[in-house]
C-alpha positions in Angstrom: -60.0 -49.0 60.2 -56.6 -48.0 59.8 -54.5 -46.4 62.4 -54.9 -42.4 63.6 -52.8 -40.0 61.2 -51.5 -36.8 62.8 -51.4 -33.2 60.8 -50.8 -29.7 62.2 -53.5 -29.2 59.4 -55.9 -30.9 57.3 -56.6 -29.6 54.4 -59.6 -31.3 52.5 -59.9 -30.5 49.0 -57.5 -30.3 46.8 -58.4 -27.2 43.8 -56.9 -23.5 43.8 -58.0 -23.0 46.9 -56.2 -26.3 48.7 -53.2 -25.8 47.0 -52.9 -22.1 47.7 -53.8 -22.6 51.6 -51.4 -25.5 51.6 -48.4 -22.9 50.2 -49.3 -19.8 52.3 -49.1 -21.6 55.7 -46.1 -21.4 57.9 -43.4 -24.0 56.3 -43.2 -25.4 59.4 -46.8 -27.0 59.4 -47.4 -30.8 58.9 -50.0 -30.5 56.1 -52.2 -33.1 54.7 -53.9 -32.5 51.5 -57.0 -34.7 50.4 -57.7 -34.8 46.7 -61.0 -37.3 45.5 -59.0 -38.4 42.4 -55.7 -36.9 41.0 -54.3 -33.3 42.0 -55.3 -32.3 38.4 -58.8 -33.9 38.3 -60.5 -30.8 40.2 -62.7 -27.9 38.4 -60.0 -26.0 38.9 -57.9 -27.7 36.2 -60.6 -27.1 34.0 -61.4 -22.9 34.1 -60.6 -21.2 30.7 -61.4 -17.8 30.3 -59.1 -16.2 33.3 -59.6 -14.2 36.7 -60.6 -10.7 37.6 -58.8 -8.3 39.1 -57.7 -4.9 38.2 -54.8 -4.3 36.0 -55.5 -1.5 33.7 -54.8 2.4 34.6 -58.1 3.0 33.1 -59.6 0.5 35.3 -60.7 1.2 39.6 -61.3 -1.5 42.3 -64.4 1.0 42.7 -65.7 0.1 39.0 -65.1 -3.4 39.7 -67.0 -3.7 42.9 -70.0 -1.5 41.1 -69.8 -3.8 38.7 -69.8 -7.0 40.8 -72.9 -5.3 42.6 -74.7 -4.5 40.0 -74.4 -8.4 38.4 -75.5 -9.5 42.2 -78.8 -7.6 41.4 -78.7 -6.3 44.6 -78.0 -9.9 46.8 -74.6 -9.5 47.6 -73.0 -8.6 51.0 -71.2 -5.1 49.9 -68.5 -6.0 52.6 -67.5 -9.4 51.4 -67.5 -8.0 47.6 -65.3 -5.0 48.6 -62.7 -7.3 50.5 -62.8 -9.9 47.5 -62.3 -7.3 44.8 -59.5 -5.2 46.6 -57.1 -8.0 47.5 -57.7 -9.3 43.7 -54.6 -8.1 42.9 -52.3 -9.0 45.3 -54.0 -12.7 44.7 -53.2 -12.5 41.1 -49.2 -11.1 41.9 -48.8 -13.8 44.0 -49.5 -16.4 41.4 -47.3 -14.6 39.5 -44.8 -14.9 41.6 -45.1 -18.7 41.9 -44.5 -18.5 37.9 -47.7 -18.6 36.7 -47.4 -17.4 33.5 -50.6 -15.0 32.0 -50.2 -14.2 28.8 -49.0 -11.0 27.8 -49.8 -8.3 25.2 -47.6 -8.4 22.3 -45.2 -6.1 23.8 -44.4 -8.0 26.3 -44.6 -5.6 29.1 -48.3 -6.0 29.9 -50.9 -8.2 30.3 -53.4 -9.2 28.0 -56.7 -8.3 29.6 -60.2 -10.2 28.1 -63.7 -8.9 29.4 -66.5 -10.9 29.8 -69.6 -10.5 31.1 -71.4 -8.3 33.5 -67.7 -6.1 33.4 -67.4 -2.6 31.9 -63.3 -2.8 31.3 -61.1 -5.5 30.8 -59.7 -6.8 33.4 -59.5 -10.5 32.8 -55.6 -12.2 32.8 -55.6 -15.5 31.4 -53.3 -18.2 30.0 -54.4 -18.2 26.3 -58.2 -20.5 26.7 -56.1 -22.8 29.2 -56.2 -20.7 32.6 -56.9 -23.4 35.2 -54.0 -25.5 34.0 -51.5 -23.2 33.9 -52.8 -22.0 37.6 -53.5 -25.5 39.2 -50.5 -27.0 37.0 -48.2 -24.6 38.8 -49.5 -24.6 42.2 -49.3 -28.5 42.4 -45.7 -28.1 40.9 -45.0 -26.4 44.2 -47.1 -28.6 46.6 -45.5 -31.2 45.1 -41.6 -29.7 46.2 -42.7 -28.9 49.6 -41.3 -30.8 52.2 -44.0 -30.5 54.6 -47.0 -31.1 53.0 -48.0 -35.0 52.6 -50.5 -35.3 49.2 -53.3 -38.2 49.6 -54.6 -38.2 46.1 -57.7 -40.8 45.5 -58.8 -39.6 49.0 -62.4 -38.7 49.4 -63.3 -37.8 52.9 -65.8 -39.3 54.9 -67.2 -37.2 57.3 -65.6 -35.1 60.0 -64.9 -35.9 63.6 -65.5 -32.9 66.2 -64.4 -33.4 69.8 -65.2 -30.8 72.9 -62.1 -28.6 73.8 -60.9 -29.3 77.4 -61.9 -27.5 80.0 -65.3 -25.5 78.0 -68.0 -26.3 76.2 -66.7 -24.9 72.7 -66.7 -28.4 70.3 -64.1 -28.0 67.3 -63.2 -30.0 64.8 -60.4 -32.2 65.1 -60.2 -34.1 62.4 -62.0 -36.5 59.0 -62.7 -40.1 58.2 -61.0 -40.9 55.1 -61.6 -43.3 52.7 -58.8 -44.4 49.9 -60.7 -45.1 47.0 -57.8 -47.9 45.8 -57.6 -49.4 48.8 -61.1 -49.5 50.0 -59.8 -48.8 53.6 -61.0 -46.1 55.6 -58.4 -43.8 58.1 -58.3 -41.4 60.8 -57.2 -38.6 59.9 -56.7 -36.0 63.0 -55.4 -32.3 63.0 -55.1 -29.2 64.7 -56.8 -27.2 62.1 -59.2 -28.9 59.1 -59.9 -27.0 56.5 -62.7 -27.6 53.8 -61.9 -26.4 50.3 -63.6 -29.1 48.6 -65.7 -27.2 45.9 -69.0 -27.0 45.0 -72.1 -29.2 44.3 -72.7 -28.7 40.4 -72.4 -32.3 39.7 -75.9 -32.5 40.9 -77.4 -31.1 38.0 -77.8 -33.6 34.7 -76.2 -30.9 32.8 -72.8 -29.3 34.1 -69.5 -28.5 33.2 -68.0 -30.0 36.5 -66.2 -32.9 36.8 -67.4 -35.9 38.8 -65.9 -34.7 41.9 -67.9 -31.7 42.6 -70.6 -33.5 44.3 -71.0 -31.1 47.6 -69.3 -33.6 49.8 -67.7 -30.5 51.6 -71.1 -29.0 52.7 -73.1 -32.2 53.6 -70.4 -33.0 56.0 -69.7 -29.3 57.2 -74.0 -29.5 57.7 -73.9 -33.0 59.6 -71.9 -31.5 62.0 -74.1 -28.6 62.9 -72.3 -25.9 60.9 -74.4 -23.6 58.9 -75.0 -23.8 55.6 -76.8 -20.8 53.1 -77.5 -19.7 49.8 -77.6 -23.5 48.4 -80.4 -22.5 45.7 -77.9 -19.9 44.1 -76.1 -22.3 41.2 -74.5 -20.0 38.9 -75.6 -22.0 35.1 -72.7 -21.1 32.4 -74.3 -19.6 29.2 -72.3 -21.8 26.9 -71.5 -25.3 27.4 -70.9 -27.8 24.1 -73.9 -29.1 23.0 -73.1 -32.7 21.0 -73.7 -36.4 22.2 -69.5 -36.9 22.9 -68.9 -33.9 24.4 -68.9 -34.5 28.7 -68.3 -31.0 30.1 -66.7 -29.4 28.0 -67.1 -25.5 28.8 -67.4 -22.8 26.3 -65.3 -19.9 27.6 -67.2 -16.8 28.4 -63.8 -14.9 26.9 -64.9 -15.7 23.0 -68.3 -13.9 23.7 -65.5 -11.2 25.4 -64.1 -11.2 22.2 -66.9 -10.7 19.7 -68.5 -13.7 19.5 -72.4 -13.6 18.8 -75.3 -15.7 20.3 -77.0 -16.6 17.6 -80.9 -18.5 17.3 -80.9 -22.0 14.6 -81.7 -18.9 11.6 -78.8 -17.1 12.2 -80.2 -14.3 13.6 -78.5 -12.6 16.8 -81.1 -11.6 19.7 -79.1 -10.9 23.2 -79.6 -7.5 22.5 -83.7 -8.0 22.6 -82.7 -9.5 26.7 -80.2 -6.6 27.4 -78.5 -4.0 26.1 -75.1 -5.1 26.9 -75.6 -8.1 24.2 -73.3 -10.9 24.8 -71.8 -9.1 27.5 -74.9 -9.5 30.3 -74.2 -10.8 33.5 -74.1 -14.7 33.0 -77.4 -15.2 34.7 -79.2 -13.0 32.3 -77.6 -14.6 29.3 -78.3 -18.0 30.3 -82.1 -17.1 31.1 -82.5 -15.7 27.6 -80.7 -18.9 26.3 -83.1 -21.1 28.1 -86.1 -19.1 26.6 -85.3 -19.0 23.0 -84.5 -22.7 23.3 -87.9 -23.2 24.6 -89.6 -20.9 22.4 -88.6 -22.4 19.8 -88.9 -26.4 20.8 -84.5 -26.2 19.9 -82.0 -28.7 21.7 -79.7 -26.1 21.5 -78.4 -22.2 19.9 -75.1 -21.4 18.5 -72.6 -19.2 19.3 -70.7 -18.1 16.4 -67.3 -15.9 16.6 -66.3 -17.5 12.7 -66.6 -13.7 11.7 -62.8 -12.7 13.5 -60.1 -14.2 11.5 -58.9 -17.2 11.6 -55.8 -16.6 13.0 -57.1 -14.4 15.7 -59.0 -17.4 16.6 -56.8 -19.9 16.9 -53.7 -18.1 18.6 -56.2 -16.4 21.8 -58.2 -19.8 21.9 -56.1 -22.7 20.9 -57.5 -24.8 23.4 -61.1 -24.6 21.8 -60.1 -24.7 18.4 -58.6 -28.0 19.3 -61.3 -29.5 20.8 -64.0 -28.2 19.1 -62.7 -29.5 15.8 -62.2 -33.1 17.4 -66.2 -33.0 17.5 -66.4 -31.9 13.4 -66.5 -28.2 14.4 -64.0 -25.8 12.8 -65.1 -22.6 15.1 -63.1 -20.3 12.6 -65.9 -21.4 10.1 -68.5 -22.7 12.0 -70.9 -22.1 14.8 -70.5 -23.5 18.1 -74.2 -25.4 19.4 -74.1 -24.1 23.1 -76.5 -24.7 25.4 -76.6 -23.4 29.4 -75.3 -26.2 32.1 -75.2 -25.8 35.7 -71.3 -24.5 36.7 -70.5 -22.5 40.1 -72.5 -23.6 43.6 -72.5 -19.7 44.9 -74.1 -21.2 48.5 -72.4 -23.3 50.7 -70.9 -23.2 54.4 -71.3 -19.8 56.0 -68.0 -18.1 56.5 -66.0 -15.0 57.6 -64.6 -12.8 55.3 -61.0 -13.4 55.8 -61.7 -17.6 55.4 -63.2 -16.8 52.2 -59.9 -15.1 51.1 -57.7 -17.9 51.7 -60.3 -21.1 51.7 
């Protein structure tokens, strides 16, 4: 084992939430940010469609909290929603001011809001279909500049070390084993503060649009060392994941069925609407249930998701991202239906919390 490394904090994980931590702490802090593979390698690199918060005059942080309740179906802690919802937009400012650049309406002077589902305005921002890099591209533009935060990229921690505090009984972590993956050598990594932001567990499933990483190392080791864990069984499955043999997790973004694109069975026909009267727009549980049952119903590998009725260049200036790929696989989605099919995407569980670590972890 390699000699003991020293941090003011340890920051494990290496996504939005990493990076922001890692930029909101006192400049003064010795940092140490762990990322499994490259900065860019995370889920985070990989969102599309955009993030929540209100920005419209027409909108209220009181109809987005109903409406975050209401797609809960009655599980979620009212508090925590509340706190999330009315601090979204001072999240989203400061990303802004970091230069994260959401596109704008074509006046220039606001911005472009997408809806999506389980919301009753639109209140989505978003870079064009290409959200997570823009976001993560930024932040690790700035991590990268900071003088006092060290970046240990092919990193994957271990398992954490937890010590008593002198003088009581209270244990506290104190630091993680840490393995680089190049090297095959394993370190000691020791700090003040350790933070986990190391994502979810999705990677579990057969079918997901996770990268490798996400395989949950964050709450087996939070969980080996006697901290709680809840909620595990609540995976959050995306509606709309590309269905062909050479496609690896590539993510359909929830913002084309925000834009008019129709769910559509092998025949043609539309159906969402016989599952709930929002449509396309459901909550994503709901439209991934009815998904899974007209696939099953019918003995299909897959449905379609079809948007080929907006014109073309609607198509490929809001989702140029898509159009790209999609047609790399034979599929031109300004003619074409896309074959979709539901894969396993957010871990909602994990290590119990407060409220306030949830805002900035």
């Amino acid at each position: 084992m390699k000699p003991t490394n020293l941090f003011d904090v340890l920051i494990i994980g290496s996504g939005a939430a990493g990076l922001t931590l890692a930029l909101q702490l006192d400049k003064h802090l010795h940092i140490a940010l762990i990322s499994k593979a490259a900065l860019q390698a995370g889920a985070s690199w990989y969102a599309q469609g955009g993030i929540a918060a209100v920005f419209d005059e027409n909108d209220s942080l009181d109809a987005h909290i109903a409406d975050t309740l209401a797609a809960g179906a009655g599980l979620c802690h009212e508090d925590a929603v509340r706190f999330v919802v009315e601090h979204g937009p001072d999240a989203i400012n400061w990303l802004i001011e970091q230069g994260v650049d959401f596109t704008k309406d074509s006046d220039q002077e606001s911005y472009h809001l997408t809806q999506e589902g389980g919301h009753s305005h639109r209140r989505i921002l978003h870079t064009a279909d290409a959200t997570g890099k823009e976001v993560t591209g930024t932040l690790v533009d700035k991590v990268i500049a900071a003088d006092n935060i060290e970046i240990y990229e092919q990193h994957c921690a271990v398992d954490l070390i937890s010590q008593a505090d002198k003088g009581s009984r209270k244990i506290r972590c104190s630091g993680a084993y840490i393995l680089d993956i190049e090297k095959d050598t394993v370190s000691l990594f020791q700090a003040k503060s350790v933070v986990l932001a190391s994502g979810g567990a999705s990677k579990a499933y057969l079918y997901t649009s996770n990268p490798d990483g996400a395989s949950g190392d964050g709450v087996a080791m939070a969980w080996r060392r006697g901290c709680r864990v809840a909620n595990m069984e609540f995976n959050q499955f995306h509606p709309t994941c590309l269905y062909h043999p050479k496609a690896k997790s590539f993510l359909i973004t929830e913002a084309l069925r925000g834009e008019g694109a129709i769910l559509r069975l092998p025949d043609g026909s539309p159906f969402m609407k016989n599952f709930h009267p929002d449509g396309e727009l459901a909550p994503r549980d709901v439209v991934a249930r009815a998904i899974d049952h007209e696939m099953k119903r019918l003995g299909s590998d897959c449905l379609y998701l079809d948007i080929s009725h907006k014109p073309a260049a609607f198509i490929t200036e809001h989702f140029p991202t898509m159009y790209e790929h999609c047609l790399g696989f034979g599929i031109d989605i300004t003619q074409d239906p896309i074959p979709i099919v539901p894969a396993a995407h957010y871990t909602c569980g994990g290590i119990m919390t407060t409220t306030m670590v949830k805002l900035i972890c």
